[in-house]
MARMAR-925040 format. One record per residue (C-alpha): y, x, z; residue in three letters. Coordinates in steps of 0.2 Angstrom, whole numbers, padded with zeros to 4 digits, always signed. Layout:
residues N
YXZALA
...
END
This chain:
residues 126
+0020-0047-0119UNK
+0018-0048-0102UNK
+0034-0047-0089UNK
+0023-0052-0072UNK
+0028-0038-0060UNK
+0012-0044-0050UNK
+0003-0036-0060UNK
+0010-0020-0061UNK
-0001-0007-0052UNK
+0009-0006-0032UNK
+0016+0010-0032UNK
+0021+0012-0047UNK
+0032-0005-0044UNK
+0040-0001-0032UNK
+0044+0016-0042UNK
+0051+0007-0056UNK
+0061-0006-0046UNK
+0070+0009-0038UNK
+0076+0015-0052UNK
+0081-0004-0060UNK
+0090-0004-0042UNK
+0099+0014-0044UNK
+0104+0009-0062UNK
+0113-0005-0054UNK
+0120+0002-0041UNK
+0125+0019-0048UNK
+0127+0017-0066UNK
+0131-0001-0067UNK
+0116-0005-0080UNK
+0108-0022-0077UNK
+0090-0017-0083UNK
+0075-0028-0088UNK
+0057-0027-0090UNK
+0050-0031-0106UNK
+0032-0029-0105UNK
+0020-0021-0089UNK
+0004-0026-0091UNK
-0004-0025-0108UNK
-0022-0031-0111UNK
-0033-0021-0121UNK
-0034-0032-0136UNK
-0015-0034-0135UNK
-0018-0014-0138UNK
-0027-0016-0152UNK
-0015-0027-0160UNK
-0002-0015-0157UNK
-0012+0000-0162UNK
-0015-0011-0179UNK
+0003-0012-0184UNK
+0002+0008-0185UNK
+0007+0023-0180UNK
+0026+0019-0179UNK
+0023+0006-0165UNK
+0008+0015-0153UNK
-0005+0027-0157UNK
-0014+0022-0143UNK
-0029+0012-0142UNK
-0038-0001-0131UNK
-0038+0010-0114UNK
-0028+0022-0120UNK
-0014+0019-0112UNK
-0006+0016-0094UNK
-0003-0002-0099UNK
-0020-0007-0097UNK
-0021-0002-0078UNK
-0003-0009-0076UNK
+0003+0009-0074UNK
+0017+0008-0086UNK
+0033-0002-0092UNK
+0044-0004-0108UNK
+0062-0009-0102UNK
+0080-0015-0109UNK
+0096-0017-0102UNK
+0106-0032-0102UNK
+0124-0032-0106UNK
+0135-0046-0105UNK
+0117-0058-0104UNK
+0113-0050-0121UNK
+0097-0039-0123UNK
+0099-0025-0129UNK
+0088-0009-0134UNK
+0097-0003-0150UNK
+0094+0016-0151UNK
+0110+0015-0161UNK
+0121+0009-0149UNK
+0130+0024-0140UNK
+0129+0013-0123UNK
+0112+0010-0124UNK
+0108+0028-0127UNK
+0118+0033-0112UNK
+0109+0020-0102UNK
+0092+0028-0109UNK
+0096+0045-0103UNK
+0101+0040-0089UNK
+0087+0029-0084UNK
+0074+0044-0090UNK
+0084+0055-0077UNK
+0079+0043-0063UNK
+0063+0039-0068UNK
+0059+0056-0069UNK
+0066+0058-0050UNK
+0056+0045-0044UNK
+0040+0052-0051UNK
+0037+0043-0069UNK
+0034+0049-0085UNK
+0048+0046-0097UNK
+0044+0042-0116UNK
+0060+0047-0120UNK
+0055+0065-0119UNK
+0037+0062-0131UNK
+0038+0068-0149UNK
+0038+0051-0154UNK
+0052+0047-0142UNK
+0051+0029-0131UNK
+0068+0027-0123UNK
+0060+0011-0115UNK
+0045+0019-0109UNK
+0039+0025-0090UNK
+0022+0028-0084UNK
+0015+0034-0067UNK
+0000+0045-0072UNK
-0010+0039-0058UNK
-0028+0041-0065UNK
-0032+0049-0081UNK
-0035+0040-0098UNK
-0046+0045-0110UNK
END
């Protein structure tokens, strides 16, 4: 998994940081980046463990053009990303309203929900 911000598409960087920043700063969630960039056989391997992990292939998703991000928050130096913890949840919603104010697709919001999950639909896929 890839956590280099360099090689997250500009924009959409700058996008994401804003909201980490307004997490902080409004909501007092410390957030982290858990993966950006994701090579297309990285994609594959994902796609292989089924459904319940992606359902998108090699060039399928935003990852590959560094145009999207899974994220976490930190709380008391501990990850955590625990759908299950009521302050994480919280912190979910929160972060997808932002996102969403900022211009990004939240996951949070799919069918197959992905709390974590932000994309800037830049270009299309497909």
């Amino acid at each position: 998994a890839s956590r280099d911000w360099s090689l997250l598409d500009a924009d959409f960087r700058q996008r994401l940081l804003l909201v980490y920043r307004l997490m902080r700063e409004r909501h007092g969630y410390e957030m982290v980046l858990i993966e950006g960039f994701r090579s297309p056989q990285r994609q594959a391997q994902l796609q292989a463990m089924g459904p319940h992990v992606t359902q998108a292939g090699p060039h399928e998703s935003y990852h590959q053009h560094g145009l999207a991000a899974d994220s976490a928050f930190l709380r008391d130096g501990v990850l955590v990303i625990s759908e299950r913890d009521p302050w994480a949840m919280e912190g979910y919603r929160l972060y997808g309203e932002l996102a969403e104010a900022a211009g990004l697709t939240w996951g949070g919001r799919w069918r197959m929900r992905d709390y974590g999950h932000v994309e800037l639909r830049a270009i299309p896929l497909g």
